[in-house]
N, C-alpha and C positions, 0 to 999 in steps of 0.2 A: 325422233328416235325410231327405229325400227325396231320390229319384235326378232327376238332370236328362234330358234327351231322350237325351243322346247323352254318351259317357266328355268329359271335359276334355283327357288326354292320345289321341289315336289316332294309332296308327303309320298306321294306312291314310289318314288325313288330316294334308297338309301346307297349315298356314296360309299364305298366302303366298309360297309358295315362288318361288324365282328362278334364272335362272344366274348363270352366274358369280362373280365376290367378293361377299361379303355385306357391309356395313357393321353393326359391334357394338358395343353399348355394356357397359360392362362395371362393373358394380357389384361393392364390394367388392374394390378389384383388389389390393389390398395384405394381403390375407386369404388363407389355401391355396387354394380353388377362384380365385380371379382369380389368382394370377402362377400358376397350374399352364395356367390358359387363355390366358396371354399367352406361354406356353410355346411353347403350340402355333400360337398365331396368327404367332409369328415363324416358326416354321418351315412353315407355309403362306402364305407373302404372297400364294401368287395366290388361294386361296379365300377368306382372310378379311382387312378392314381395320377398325381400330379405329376410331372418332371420340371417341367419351367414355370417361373413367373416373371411380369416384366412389370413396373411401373415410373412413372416420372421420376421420382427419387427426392420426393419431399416429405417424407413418412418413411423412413429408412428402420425404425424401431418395429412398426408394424411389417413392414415385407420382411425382414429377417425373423419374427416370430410366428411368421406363416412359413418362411422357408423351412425352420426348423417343426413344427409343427407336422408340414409334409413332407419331410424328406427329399426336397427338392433338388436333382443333379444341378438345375442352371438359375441362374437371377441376374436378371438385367434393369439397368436403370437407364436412362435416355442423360442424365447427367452427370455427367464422368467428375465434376466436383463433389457428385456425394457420395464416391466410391471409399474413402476414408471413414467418415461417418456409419457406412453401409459395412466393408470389413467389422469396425468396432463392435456393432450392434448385431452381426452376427455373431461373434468372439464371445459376446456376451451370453446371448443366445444358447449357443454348443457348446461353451465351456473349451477345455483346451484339449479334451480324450478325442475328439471326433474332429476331421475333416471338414472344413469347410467347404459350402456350394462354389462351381466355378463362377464369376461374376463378368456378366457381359455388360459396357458401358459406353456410353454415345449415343448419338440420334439413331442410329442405325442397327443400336442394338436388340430390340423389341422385333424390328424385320428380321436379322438372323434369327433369332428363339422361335419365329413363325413356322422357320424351314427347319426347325429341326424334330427329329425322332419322335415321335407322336402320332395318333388316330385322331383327334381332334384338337384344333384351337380356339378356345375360345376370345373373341377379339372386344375387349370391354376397352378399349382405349374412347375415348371423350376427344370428339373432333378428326375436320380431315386428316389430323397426322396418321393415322389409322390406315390412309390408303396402304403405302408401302407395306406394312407388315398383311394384308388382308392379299395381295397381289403374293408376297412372296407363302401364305398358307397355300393358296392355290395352287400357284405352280409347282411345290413341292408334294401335291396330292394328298394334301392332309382336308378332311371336313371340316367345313368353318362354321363354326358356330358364331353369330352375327348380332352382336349388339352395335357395332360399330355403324350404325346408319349412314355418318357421312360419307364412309369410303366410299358406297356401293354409290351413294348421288354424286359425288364429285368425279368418280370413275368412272360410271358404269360402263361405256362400253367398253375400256382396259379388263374390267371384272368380267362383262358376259363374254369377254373372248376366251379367258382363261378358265371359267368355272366351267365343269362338267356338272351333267344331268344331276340333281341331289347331292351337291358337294356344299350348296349354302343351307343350311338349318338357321332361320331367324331365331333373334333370341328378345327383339323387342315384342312389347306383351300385347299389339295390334298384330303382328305381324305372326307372329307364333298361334293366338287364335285364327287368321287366315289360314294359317301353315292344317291346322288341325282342322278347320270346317271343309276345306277342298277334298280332303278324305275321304271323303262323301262321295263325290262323285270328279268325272273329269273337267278338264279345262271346258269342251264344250258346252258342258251344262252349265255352266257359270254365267250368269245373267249379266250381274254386276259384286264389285264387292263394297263391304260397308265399313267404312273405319271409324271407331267410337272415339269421342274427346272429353273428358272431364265438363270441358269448359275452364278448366282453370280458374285461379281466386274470382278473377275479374267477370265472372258468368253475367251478363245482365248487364254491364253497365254498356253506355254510349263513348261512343270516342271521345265527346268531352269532357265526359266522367273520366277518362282515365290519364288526362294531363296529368294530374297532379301525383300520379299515384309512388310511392316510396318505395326503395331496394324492398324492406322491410315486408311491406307489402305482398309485392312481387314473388318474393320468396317463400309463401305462407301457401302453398299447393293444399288444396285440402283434400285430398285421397292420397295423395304418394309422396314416398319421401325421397329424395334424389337431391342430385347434383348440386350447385346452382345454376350454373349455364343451361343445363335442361328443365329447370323449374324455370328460367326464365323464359324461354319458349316455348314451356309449355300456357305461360301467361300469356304471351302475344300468340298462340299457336301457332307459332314457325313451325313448330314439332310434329304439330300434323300436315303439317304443308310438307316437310320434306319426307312423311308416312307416306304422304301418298306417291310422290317421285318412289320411292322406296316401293310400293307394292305394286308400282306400275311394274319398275324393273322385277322385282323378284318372281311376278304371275304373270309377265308379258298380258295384263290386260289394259285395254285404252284408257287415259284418261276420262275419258267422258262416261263410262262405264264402273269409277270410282269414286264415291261419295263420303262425304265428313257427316256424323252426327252427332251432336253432343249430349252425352249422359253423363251426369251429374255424378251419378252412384260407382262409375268405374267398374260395375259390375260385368258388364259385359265388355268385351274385349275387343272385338268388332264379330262382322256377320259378312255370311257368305249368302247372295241369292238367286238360286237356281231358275232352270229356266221353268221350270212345271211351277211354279211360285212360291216354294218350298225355302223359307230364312233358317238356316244354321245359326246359332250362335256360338261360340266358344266363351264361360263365364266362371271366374271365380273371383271371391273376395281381393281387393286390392294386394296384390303381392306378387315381386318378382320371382317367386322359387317355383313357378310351375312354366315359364316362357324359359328360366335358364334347363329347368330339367330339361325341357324337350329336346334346347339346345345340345345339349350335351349327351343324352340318352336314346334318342328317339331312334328305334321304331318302338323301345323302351319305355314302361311308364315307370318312373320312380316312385317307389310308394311313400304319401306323407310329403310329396314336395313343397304342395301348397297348403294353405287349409281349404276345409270346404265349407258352403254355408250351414248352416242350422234351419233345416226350412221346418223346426216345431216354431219360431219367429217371423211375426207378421214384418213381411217388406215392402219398399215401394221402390219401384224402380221405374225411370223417366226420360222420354227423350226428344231431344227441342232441333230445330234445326239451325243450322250455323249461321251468326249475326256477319254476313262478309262486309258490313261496312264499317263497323268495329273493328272486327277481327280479318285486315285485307290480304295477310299473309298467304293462306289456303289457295287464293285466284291466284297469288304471285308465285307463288310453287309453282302451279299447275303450268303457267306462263314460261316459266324457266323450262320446266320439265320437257315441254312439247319444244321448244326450242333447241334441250338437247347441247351436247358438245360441250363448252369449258361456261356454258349458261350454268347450271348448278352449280358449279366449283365458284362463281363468283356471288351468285346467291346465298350459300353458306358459311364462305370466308366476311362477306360484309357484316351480315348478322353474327358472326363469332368477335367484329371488333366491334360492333354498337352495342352486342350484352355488356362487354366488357367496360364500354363507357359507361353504359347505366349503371352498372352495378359498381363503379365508384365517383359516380354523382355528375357525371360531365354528360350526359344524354339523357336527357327527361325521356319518359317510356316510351309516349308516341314517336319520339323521333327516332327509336330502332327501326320499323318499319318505315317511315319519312327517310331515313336516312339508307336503307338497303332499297328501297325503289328507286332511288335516284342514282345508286352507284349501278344496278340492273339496266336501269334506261340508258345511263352512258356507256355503257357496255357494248362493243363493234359485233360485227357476224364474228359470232362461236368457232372456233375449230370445233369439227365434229365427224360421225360416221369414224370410217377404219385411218382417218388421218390422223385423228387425234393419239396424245401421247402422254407420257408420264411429266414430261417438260411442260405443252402447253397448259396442262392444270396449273401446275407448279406457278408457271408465267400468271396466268389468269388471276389465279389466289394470290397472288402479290400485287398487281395492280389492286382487286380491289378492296384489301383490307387498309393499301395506301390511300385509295380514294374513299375509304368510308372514314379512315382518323382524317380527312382534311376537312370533308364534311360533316364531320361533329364539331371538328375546334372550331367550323365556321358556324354551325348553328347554335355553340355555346356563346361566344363571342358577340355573334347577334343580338342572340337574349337576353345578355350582360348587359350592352351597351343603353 
């Protein structure tokens, strides 16, 4: 990959910026990062107004009691069979005095609501589908507020061609701490940056330890509460393997210049280390409402986004360095990463169909990782640089979530036999 002129995220650049309320659109609203950010939009009505929402359209009760709650002009669902269901439950909702939201439906509906009328989007969609709608906030000039980690790895260079200087605001809680320690000073003085990691459930054990380990398991995150797809990477730490793709692109700094550590306590968010030998840290108690404020606020602090500590309370806080034989994800990122072109797009599609086998019983844990290294290795030269395109991601990510279900049902199979 090569660096573009200028970072993608910069604190010292606000795209756009305005007074007053902002108007947001909010993707994924029915997912953890969207009702945590409609959290906070109800208890700022003077800074922020909603207009659109979008989600998959499997909680159709909840996104119509959020439409109505905010006042929402638009509501989109990605599937047009649960536009039925979604009418009813609005009806329900407003009663029969008031108008109903317009309702946009289909795969493609989330990317329209992207381009439309708004100062910022927030893009909380879960997984690459996220690219399209994050491409179309961009081009229509709107600030994107960025939880959406995969688009930016599966894209990137589609993204850094279209994003202008301070038009991405991160909104994951690594990235939004960089976002904030860089403020500090410039790109030059930046030594390196530091990305923190729970460690997830499994801190400490061996790879052989962790054959046997159960969804159940897996699922049991002990600082944060989230998804499951991202509770489960955050157990194998894919999730910081594709942080740090993520903050290469977002801070144009090299990988080798970008380090994983693991802190147990979550407290620290990651660290920025300058060149005079000066560590920033950015830290608060485990919680998403201060990486969405920023998102959505910033040069703005919202007051009461997050809590703060109580430091009359003796603490400890801790920090080990990363097991890479355990946990091989991190190198294989980094691997993808410097390889660059439709190499991440196939990195993340694999691992989004090996969670999905583990977590209903057909891929024992180690073989997510066993089984995304080997779809990586078969993987030909990348499309990459200014050739690449919205098609060969598309291409890429379909090979290999085919070649990652062949290689499950074969290493089920196996083990059965």
């Amino acid at each position: 990959m090569t660096d573009s002129p200028a970072p993608l995220a910069d604190p010292h650049l606000v795209f756009d910026a305005v007074e007053g309320r902002r108007d947001l659109v909010l993707l994924g609203s029915t997912g953890s990062i969207g009702t945590q950010a409609i959290d906070l939009v109800l208890r700022n009505p003077d800074l922020f107004r909603v207009t659109g929402l979008s989600a998959a359209g499997g909680r159709v009760g909840l996104l119509a009691e959020q439409a109505r709650l905010l006042r929402v002009r638009t509501v989109a669902v990605a599937s047009p069979e649960a536009v039925p269901a979604l009418r009813e439950a609005l009806r329900h909702e407003y009663g029969t005095a008031e108008p109903l939201p317009e309702i946009l439906a289909g795969p493609d509906a989330a990317t329209e609501l992207a381009a439309s009328d708004c100062h910022t989007v927030l893009n909380g969609i879960t997984g690459s589908i996220g690219l399209a709608p994050t491409l179309a906030a961009l081009k229509a000039g709107r600030t994107l507020a960025l939880a959406n980690k995969e688009s930016l790895i599966v894209g990137g260079p589609l993204v850094k061609a279209l994003a202008a200087p301070g038009q991405i605001i991160p909104v994951d809680s690594e990235h939004a701490a960089l976002f904030q320690a860089l403020a500090s000073g410039t790109r030059a003085d930046v030594r390196r940056l530091v990305v923190t990691a729970s460690g997830g459930p499994f801190r400490g054990r061996t790879r052989s330890e962790l054959a046997d380990v159960t969804r159940e398991q897996a699922l049991a995150h002990p600082t944060w509460a989230m998804g499951p797809v991202i509770t489960v990477n955050s157990a194998t730490l894919v999730n910081k393997g594709l942080e740090v793709i993520e903050a290469h692109l977002l801070y144009d700094i090299p990988f080798d210049r970008i380090e994983v550590v693991v802190h147990p306590q979550s407290y620290v968010h990651s660290m920025v280390e300058f060149t005079d030998g000066s560590t920033l840290a950015q830290c608060t108690p485990p919680d998403m409402g201060g990486p969405i404020a920023i998102g959505l606020g910033w040069p703005q602090r919202v007051p009461d986004a997050a809590p703060a500590f109580d430091w009359t309370k003796a603490s400890t806080w801790e920090f080990f360095p990363l097991d890479t034989e355990a946990f091989p994800s991190v190198g294989l990122a980094r691997h993808v990463g410097t390889l660059g072109g439709t190499a991440p797009a196939v990195f993340n599609a694999a691992n989004e169909e090996c969670v999905d086998a583990f977590l209903s019983g057909a891929l024992p844990f180690n073989g997510i990782m066993d089984t995304v290294t080997a779809v990586v290795g078969e993987h030909g030269t990348p499309a990459s640089g200014t050739s690449l395109t919205v098609a060969d991601v598309l291409e890429a990510e379909t090979w290999a979530r085919t070649r990652a279900r062949e290689l499950s049902a074969k290493a089920t199979a196996e083990a059965r036999a």
